[in-house]
Phi, psi and omega in degrees: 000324194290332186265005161279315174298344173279335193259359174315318206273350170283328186311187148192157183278141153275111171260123182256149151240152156257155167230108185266006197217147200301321191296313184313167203249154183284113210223106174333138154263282175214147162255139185216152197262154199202159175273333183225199176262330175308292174316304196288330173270304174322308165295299186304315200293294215312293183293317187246010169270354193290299188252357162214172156255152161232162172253049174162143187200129171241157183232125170210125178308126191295333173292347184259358184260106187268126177244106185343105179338108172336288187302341162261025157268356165334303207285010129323306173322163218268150212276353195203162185249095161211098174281310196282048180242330179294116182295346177301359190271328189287346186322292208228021187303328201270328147346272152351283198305329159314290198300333202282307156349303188308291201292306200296315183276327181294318185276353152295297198288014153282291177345000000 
């Protein structure tokens, strides 16, 4: 037991993605354990061209993928408020407009 465990430690985890169509976006597949990135490509051709084709498999040591930190992701949201950029604002534009309209002719027929 003791010497499976010395050689776990040379292992490293691998993530593969694939992209099967030249347009398509790159998409997880699997993880798999490997001593290098050489080995590690082999095994994904091996395991995942065996059931689908693709045009391009990335390999990447799970230890090289930096992943945001829990307590910063708050700092996603969004940094400024422009909603009217957003089409939900268009939603209720003859309503606005009415009322402004409204608004516009009541303060002439004071005048």
């Amino acid at each position: 037991m003791n010497s499976q465990g010395k050689d776990n430690k040379t292992f490293a985890v691998f993530e593969v993605f694939s992209r099967k169509t030249p347009t398509s976006n790159f998409v997880h597949q699997f993880s798999l354990l490997a001593p290098n990135h050489e080995v590690a490509m082999s095994m994904a051709r091996e395991n995942f061209l065996r059931r689908e084709s693709c045009v391009n498999l990335w390999v990447v040591k799970r230890d090289d993928i930096y992943a945001l930190p829990p307590e910063e992701r708050q700092y996603l949201e969004k940094l400024d408020n422009k909603s009217y950029r957003e089409t939900k604002g268009y939603g209720d534009l003859q309503s606005k407009w009415r009322y402004h309209k409204e608004q516009y002719e009541k303060n002439a027929s004071m005048k």
